[in-house]
N, C-alpha and C positions, 0 to 999 in steps of 0.2 A: 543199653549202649550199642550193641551190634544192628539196632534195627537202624538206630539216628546214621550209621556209617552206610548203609544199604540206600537209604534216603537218598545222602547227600552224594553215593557214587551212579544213581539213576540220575540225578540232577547232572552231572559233570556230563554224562553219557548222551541227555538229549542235548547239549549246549554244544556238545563236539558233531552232534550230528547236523546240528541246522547250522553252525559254519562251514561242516562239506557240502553242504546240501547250498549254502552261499557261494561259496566257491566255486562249484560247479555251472553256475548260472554263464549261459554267454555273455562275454562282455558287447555290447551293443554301442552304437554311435551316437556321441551323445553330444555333437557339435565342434568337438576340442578336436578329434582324429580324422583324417580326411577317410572317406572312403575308397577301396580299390579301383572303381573306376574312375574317380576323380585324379587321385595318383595317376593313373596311365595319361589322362587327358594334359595332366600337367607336366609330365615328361613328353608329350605329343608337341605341346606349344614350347618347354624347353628348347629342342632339339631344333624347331622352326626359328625362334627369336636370336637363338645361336648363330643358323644361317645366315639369316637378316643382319648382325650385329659383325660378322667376320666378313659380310660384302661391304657395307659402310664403310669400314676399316679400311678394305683394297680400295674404294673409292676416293677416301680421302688420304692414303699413301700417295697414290697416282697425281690427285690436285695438287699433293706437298710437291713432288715432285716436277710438276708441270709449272708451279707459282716460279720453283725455286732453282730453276734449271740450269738460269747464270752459274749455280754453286758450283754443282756438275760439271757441266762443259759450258767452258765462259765464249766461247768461237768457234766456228770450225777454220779450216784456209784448207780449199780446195779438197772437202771431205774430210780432213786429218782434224780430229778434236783436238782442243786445247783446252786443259781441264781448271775447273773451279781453285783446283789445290793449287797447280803448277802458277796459276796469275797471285793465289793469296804469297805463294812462299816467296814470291821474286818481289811483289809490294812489299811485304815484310821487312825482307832484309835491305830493299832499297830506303825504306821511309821510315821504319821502326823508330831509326838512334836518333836522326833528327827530327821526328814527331817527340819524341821522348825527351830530347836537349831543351828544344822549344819548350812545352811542357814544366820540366823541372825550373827550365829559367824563371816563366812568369809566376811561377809557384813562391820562389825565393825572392822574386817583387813584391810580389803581396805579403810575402809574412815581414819586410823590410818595412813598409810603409804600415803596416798593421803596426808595428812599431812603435813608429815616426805618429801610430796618430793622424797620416794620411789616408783621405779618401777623395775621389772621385766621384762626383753626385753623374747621375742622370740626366740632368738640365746641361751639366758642363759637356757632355758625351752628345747630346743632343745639336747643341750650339755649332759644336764644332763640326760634326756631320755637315751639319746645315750649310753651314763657311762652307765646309769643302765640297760639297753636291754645288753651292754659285760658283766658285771659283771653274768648274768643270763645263759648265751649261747649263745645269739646272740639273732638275731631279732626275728627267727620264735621259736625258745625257747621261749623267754620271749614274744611275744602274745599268746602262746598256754596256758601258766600260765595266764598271763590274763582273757583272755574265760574260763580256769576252775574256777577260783576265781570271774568268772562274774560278771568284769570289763568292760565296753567301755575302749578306750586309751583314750578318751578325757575326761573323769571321771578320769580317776587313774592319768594321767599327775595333772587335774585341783586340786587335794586331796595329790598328793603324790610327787608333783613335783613343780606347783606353788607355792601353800599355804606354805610349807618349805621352798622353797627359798625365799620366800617375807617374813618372821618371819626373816629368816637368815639375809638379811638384814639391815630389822626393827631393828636389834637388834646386830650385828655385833663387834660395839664398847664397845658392855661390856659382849663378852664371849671369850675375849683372855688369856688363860690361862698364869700364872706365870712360869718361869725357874723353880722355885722349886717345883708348880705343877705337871709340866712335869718330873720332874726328881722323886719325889716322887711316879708319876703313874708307871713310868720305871721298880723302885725299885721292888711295888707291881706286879708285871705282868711279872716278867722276863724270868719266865715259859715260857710263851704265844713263838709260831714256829718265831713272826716277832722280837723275840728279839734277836738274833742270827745277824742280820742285823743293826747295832745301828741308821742310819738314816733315816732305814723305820720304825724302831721301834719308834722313837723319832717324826716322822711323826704321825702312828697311835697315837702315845700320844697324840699329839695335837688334831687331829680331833677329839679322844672320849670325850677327857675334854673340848671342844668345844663346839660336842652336848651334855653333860652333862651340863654346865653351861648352854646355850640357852633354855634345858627344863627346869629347875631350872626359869629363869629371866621371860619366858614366859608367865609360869603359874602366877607366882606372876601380869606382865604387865595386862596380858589379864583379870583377874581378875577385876581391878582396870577398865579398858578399860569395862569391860561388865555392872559392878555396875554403872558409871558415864553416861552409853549411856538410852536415852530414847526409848524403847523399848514398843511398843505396839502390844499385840499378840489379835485377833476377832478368 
């Protein structure tokens, strides 16, 4: 028994020795660890690409700054800046409440005729463009009027063309005026050049006591439509 214990404690003794002897071995590069001077070389280009990436930076501050300068100083007058803030806040509070009135109003049209089951196609917004660009002169007439009344077409169609024909609508079955309306209008206005004409005269009657009742019914509807709607203005 004491020789098998001698055995097995020279077997323990060389096992412990050839993992010191592992242990000891340099550990060597073996693709996974950069080497020392690859480290330095890549803090070399670090410290370059840094440079390069914080001039970019000032170059493209500078560009923001230059695109966007109105922001800054919207004028000078006579050297003295007039700054991007002082033109926003005075719009602001000049234009805010009635961009915002406007705004909620046509908001509260559309959910009224959304409703109603009313719409306005494309083709009807088109037509009536059309009508009113002849009624003016033509096309390049009536956008020259545009651009001096400093309109887009897709502002003045959405204000002066949608929003009327979706009220017209809205509202169609109760601004047909009476026979004796129309003939009363006739009576008053015989003067007027289309009454020489009796069926375009009789025509115009209709349409003005048309949009005469429509603004009339409107205002009262819209009224009633703006009080009942929940409105929250921040």
């Amino acid at each position: 028994m004491p020789k098998v214990k001698a055995d097995k404690k020279a077997k323990v003794t060389k096992k412990s020795t050839q993992t010191l002897a592992i242990a000891r071995e340099p550990i060597t590069n073996n693709g996974f660890l950069p080497s020392y001077s690859s480290l330095i070389s890549q803090l070399k280009n670090y410290r370059s690409n840094k440079r390069l990436l914080l001039l970019a930076i000032g170059v493209g501050i500078l560009v923001l700054i230059y695109l966007n300068r109105g922001m800054i100083v919207a004028a000078t007058v006579n050297g003295q800046p007039v700054s991007g803030i002082e033109l926003s806040k005075r719009i602001n509070n000049q234009y805010r409440q009635s961009t915002l009135q406007q705004i909620i109003s046509e908001k509260i049209l559309e959910q009224e005729a959304q409703k109603r089951g009313v719409k306005v196609t494309d083709e009807e917004v088109n037509a009536k463009f059309t009508e009113m660009e002849s009624s003016y002169g033509g096309k390049e007439a009536f956008e020259a009027l545009l651009t001096q009344q400093g309109f887009t077409k897709a502002d003045f169609i959405k204000g002066n063309v949608y929003f009327p024909l979706l009220i017209e609508k809205m509202y169609q079955n109760e601004i047909t005026p009476s026979d004796e309306e129309i003939k009363t209008f006739m009576e008053k206005n015989k003067d007027l050049p289309e009454a020489t004409e009796e069926a375009k005269f009789k025509e115009t009657a209709l349409n003005a006591l048309k949009q005469e009742k429509l603004a009339q019914i409107f205002q009262e509807k819209f009224q009633e439509l703006k009080s009942q709607a929940n409105v929250k203005i921040f």
